[in-house]
N, CA, C and O atoms as CSV, one atom per row, in Angstrom:
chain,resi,resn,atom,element,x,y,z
A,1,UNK,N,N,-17.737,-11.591,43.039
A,1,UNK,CA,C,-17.419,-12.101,41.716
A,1,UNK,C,C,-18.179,-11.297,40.675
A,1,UNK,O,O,-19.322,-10.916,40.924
A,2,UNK,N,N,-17.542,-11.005,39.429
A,2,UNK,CA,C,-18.005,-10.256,38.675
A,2,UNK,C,C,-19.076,-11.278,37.595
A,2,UNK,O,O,-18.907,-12.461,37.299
A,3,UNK,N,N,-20.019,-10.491,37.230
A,3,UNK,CA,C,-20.826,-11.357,35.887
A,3,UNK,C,C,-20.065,-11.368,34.871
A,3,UNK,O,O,-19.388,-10.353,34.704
A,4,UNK,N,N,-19.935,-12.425,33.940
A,4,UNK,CA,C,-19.312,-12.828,33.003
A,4,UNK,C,C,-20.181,-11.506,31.738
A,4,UNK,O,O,-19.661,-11.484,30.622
A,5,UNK,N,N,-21.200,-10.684,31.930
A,5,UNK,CA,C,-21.339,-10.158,31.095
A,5,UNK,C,C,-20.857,-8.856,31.291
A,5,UNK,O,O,-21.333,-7.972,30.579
A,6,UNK,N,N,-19.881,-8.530,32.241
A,6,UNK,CA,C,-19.152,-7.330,32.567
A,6,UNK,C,C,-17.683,-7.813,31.890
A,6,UNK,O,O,-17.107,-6.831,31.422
A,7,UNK,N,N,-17.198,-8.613,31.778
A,7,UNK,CA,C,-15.485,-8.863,31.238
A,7,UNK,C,C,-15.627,-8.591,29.439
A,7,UNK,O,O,-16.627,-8.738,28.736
A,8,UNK,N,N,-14.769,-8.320,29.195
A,8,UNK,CA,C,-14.831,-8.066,28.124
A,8,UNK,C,C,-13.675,-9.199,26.847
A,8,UNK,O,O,-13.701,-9.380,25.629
A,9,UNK,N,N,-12.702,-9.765,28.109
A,9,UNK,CA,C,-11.744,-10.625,27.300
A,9,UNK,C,C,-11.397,-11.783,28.211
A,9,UNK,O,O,-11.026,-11.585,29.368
A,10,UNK,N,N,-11.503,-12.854,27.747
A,10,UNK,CA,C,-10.881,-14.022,28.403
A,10,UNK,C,C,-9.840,-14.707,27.525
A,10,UNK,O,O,-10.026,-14.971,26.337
A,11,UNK,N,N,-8.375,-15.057,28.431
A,11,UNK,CA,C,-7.234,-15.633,27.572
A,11,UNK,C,C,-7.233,-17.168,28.039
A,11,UNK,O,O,-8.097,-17.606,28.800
A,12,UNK,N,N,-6.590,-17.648,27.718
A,12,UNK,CA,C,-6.492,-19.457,28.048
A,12,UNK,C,C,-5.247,-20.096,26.772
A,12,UNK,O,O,-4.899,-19.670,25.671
A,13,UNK,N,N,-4.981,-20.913,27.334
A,13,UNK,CA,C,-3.884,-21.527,26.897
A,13,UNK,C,C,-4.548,-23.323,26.530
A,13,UNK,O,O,-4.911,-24.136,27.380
A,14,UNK,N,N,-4.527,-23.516,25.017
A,14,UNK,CA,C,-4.774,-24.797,24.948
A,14,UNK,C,C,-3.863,-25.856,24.226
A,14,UNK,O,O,-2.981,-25.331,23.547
A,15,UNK,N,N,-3.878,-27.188,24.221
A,15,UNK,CA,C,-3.009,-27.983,23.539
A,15,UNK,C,C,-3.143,-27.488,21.786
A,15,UNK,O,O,-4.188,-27.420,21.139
A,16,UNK,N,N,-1.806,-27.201,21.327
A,16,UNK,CA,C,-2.114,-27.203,20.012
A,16,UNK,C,C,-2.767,-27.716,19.099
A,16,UNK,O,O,-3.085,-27.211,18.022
A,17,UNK,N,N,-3.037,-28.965,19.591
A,17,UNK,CA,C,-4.227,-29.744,18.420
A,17,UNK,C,C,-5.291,-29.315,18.616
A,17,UNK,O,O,-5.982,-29.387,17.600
A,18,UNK,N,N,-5.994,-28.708,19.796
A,18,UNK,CA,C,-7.270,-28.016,20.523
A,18,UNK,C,C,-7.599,-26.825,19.591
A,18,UNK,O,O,-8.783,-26.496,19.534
A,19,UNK,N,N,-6.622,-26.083,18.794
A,19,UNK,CA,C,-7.216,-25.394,18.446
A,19,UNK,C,C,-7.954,-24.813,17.399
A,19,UNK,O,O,-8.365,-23.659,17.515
A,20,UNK,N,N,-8.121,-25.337,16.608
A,20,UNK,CA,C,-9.349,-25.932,15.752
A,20,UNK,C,C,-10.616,-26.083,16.415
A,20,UNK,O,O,-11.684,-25.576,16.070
A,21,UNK,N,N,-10.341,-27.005,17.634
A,21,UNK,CA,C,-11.394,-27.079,18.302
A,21,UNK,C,C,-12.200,-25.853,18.652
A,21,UNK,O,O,-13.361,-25.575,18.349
A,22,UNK,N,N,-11.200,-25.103,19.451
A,22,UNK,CA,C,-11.665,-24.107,19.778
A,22,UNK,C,C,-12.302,-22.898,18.988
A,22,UNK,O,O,-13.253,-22.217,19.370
A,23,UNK,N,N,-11.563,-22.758,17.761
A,23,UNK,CA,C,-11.827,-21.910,17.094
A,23,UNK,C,C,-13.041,-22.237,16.675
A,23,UNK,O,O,-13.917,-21.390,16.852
A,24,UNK,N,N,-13.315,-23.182,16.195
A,24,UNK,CA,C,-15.116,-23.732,15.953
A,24,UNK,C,C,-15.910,-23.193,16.764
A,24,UNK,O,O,-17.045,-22.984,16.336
A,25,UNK,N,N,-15.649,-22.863,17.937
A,25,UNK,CA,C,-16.347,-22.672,19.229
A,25,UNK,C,C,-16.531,-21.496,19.141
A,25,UNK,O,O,-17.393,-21.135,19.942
A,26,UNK,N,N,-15.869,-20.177,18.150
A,26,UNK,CA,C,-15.992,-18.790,19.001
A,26,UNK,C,C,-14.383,-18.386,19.341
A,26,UNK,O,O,-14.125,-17.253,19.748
A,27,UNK,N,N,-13.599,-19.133,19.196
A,27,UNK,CA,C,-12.656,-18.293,20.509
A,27,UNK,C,C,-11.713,-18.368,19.046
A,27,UNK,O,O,-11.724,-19.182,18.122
A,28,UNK,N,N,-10.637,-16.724,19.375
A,28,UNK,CA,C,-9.699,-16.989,18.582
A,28,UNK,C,C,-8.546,-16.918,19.162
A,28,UNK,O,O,-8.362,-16.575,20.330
A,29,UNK,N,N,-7.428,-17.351,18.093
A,29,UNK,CA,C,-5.774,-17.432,18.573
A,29,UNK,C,C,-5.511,-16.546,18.142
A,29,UNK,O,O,-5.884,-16.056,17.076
A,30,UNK,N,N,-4.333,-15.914,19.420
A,30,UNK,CA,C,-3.496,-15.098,19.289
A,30,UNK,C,C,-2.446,-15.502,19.008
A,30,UNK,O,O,-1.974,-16.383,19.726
A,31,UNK,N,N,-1.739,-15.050,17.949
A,31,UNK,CA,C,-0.460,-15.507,16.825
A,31,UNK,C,C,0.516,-15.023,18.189
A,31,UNK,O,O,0.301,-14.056,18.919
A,32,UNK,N,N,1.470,-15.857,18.268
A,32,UNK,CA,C,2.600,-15.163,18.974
A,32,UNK,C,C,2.714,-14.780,20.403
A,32,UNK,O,O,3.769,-14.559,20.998
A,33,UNK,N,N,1.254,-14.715,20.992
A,33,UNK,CA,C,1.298,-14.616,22.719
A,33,UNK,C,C,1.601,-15.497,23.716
A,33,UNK,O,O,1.124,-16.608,23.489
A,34,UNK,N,N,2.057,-15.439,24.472
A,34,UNK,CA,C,2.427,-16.586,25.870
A,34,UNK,C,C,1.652,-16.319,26.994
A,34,UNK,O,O,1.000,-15.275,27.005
A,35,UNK,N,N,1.622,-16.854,27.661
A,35,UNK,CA,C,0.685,-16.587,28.986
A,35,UNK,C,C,1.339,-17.006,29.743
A,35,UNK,O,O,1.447,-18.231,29.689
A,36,UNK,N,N,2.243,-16.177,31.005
A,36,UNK,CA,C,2.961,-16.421,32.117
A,36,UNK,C,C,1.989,-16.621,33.380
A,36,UNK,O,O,1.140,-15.770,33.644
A,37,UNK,N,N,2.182,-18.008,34.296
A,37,UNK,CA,C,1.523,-18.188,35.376
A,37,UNK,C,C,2.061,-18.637,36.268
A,37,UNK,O,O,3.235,-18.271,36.212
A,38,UNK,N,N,1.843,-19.404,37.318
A,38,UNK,CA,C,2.684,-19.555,38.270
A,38,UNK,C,C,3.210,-18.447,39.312
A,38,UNK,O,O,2.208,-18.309,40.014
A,39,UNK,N,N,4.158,-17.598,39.818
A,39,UNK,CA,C,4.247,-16.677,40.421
A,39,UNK,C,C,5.333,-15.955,40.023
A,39,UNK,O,O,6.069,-16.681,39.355
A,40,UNK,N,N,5.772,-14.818,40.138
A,40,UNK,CA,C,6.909,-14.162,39.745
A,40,UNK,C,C,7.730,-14.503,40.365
A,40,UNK,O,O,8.744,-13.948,39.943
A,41,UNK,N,N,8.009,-15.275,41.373
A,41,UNK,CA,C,9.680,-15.804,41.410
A,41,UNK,C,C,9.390,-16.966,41.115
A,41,UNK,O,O,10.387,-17.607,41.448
A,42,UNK,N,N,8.592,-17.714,40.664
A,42,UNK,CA,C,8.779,-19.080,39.151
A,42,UNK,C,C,7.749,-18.850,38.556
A,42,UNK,O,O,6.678,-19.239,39.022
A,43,UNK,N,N,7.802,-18.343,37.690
A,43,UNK,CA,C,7.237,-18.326,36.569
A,43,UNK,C,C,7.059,-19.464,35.877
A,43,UNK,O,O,8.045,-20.163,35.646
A,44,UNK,N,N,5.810,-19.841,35.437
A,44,UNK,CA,C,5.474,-20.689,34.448
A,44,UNK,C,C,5.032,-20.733,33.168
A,44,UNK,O,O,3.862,-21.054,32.961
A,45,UNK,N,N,5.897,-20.417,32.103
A,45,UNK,CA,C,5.183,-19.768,30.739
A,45,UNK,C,C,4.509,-20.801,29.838
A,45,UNK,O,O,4.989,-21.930,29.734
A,46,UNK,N,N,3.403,-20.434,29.184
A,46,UNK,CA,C,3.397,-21.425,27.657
A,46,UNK,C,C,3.646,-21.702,27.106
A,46,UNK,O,O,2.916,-22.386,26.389
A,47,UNK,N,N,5.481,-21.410,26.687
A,47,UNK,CA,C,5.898,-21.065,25.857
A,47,UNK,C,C,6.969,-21.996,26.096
A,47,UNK,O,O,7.804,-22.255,25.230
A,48,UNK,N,N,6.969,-22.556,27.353
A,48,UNK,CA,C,8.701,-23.235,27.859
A,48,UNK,C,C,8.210,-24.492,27.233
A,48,UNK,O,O,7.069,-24.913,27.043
A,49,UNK,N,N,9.835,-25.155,26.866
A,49,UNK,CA,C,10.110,-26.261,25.625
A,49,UNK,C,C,9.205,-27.152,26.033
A,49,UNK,O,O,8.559,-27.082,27.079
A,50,UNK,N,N,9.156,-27.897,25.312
A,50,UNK,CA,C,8.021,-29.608,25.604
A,50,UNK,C,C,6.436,-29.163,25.749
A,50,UNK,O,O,5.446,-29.836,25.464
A,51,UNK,N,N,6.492,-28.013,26.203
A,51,UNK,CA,C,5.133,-27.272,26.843
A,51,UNK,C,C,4.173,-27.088,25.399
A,51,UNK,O,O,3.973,-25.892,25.187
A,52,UNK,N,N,3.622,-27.874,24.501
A,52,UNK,CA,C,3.132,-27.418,23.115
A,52,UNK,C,C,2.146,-26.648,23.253
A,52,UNK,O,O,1.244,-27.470,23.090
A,53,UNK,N,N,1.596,-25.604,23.447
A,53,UNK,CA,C,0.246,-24.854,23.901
A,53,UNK,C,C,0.229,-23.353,22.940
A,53,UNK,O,O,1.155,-22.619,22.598
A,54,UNK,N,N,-1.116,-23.289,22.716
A,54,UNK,CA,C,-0.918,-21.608,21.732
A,54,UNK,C,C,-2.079,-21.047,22.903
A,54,UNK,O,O,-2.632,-21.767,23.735
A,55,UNK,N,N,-2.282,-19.569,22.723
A,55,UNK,CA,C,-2.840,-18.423,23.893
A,55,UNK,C,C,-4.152,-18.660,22.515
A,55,UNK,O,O,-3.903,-18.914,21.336
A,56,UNK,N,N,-5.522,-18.476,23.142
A,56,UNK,CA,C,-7.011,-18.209,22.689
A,56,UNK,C,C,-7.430,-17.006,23.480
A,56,UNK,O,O,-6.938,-16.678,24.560
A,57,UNK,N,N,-8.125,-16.551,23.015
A,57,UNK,CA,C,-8.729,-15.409,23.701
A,57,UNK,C,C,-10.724,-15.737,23.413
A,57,UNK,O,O,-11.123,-16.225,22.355
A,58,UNK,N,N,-11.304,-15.503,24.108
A,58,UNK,CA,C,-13.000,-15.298,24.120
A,58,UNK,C,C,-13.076,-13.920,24.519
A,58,UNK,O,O,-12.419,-13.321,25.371
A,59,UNK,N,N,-14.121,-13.464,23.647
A,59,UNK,CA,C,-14.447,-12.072,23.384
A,59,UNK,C,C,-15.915,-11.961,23.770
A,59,UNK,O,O,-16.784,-12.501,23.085
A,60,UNK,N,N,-16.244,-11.131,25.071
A,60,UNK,CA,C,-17.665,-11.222,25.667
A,60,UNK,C,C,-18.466,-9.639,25.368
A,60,UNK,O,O,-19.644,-9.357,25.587
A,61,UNK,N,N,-17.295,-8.696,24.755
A,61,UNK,CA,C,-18.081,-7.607,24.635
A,61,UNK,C,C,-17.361,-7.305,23.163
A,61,UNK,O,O,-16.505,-7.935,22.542
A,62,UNK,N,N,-18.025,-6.158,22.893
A,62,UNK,CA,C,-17.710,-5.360,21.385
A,62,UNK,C,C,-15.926,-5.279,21.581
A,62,UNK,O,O,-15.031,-5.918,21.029
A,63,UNK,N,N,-15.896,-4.181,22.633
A,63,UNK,CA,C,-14.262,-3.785,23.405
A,63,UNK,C,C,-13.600,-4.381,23.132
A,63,UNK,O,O,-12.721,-3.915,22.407
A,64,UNK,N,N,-13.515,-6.204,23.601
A,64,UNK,CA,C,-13.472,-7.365,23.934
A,64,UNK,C,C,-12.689,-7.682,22.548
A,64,UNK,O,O,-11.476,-7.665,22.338
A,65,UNK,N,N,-14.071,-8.062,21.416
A,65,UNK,CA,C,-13.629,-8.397,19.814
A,65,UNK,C,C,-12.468,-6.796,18.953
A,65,UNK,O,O,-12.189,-6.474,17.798
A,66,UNK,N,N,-12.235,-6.398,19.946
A,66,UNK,CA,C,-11.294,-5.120,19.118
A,66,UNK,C,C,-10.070,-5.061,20.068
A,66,UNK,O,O,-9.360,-4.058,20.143
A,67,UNK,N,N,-9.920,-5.867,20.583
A,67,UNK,CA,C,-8.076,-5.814,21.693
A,67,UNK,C,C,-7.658,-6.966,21.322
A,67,UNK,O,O,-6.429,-6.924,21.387
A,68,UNK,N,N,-8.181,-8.506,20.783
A,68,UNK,CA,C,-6.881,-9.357,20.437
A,68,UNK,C,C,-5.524,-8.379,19.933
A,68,UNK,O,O,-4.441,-8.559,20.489
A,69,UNK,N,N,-5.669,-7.361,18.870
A,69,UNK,CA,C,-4.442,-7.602,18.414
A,69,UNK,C,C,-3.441,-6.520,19.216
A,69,UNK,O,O,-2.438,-5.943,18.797
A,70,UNK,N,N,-4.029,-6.469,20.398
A,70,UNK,CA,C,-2.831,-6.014,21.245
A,70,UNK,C,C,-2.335,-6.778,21.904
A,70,UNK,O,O,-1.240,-6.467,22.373
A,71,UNK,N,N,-2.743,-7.719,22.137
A,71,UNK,CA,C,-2.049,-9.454,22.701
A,71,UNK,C,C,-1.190,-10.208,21.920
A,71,UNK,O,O,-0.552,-11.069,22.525
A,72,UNK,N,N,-0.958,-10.069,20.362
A,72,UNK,CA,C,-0.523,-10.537,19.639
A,72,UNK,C,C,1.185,-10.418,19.955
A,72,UNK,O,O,1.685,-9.350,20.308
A,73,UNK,N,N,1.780,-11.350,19.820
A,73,UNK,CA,C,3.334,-11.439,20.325
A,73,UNK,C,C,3.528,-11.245,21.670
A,73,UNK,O,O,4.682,-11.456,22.045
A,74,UNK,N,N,2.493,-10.802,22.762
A,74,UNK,CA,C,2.444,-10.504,23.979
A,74,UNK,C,C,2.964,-11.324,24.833
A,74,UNK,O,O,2.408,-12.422,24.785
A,75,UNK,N,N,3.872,-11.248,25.663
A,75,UNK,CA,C,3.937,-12.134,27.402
A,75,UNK,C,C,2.848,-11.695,28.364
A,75,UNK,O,O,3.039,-10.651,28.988
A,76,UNK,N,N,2.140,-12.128,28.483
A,76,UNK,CA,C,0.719,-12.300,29.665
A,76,UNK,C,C,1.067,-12.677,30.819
A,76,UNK,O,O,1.092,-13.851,31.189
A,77,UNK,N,N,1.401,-11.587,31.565
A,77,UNK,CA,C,2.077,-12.382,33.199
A,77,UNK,C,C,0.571,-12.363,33.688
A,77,UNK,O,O,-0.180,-11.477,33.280
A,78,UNK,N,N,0.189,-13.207,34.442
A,78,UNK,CA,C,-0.775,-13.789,35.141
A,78,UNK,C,C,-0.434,-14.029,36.498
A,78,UNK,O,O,-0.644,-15.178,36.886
A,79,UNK,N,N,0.035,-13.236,37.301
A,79,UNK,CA,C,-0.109,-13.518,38.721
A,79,UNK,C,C,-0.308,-13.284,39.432
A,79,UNK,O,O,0.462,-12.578,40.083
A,80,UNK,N,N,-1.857,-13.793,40.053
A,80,UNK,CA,C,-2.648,-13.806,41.444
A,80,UNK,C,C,-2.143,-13.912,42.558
A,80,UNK,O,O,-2.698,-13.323,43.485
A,81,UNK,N,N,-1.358,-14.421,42.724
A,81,UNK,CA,C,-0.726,-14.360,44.100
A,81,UNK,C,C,0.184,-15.450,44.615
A,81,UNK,O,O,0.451,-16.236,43.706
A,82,UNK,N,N,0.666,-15.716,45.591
A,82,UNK,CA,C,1.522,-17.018,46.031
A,82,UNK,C,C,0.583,-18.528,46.458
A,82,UNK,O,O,0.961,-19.697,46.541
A,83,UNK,N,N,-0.738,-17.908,46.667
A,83,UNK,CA,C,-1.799,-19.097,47.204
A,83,UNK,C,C,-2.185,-19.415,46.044
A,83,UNK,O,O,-1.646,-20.356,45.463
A,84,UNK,N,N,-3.294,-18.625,45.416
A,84,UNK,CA,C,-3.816,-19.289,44.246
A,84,UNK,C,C,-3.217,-19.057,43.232
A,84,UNK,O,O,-3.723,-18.383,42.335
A,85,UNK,N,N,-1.885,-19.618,43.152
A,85,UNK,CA,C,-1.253,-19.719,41.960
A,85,UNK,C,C,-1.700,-20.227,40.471
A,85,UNK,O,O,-2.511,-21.153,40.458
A,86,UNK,N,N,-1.174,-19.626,39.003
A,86,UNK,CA,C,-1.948,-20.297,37.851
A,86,UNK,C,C,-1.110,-21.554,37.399
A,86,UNK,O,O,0.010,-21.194,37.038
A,87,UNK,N,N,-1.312,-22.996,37.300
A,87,UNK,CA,C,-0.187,-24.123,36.974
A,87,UNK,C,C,0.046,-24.488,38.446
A,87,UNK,O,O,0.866,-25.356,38.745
């Protein structure tokens, strides 16, 4: 496992009212990104109806605070594998 002071970006998906919350905290939203999880033959996006959720990002290095806005409008496929699936 890597130290959290080697990553440079963490994404997450929270309830829309959360994010306020979050943003208090440090973390910002990415306008327009989705985060796909689940596996590539079902996919589970953030984005599917009823699903109310916006993409945050935490920024652990300099690098880190200078790539949100390449995430911005982004699909984030996220998939680890068929076992430890994300959702």
């Amino acid at each position: 496992m890597r130290a959290a002071s080697r990553l440079d970006l963490g994404v997450f998906t929270c309830d829309r009212a959360l994010r306020a919350f979050y943003e208090s905290a440090g973390r910002q939203h990415v306008p327009g990104a989705v985060l796909v999880g689940g596996t590539a033959d079902a996919p589970f996006a953030s984005d599917r109806p009823g699903f109310d959720k916006v993409v945050m990002a935490a920024h652990f290095t300099l690098h880190g605070r200078l790539t949100p806005a390449t995430f911005r409008s982004a699909r984030i496929e996220l998939h680890p594998g068929v076992i430890d699936r994300l959702w």
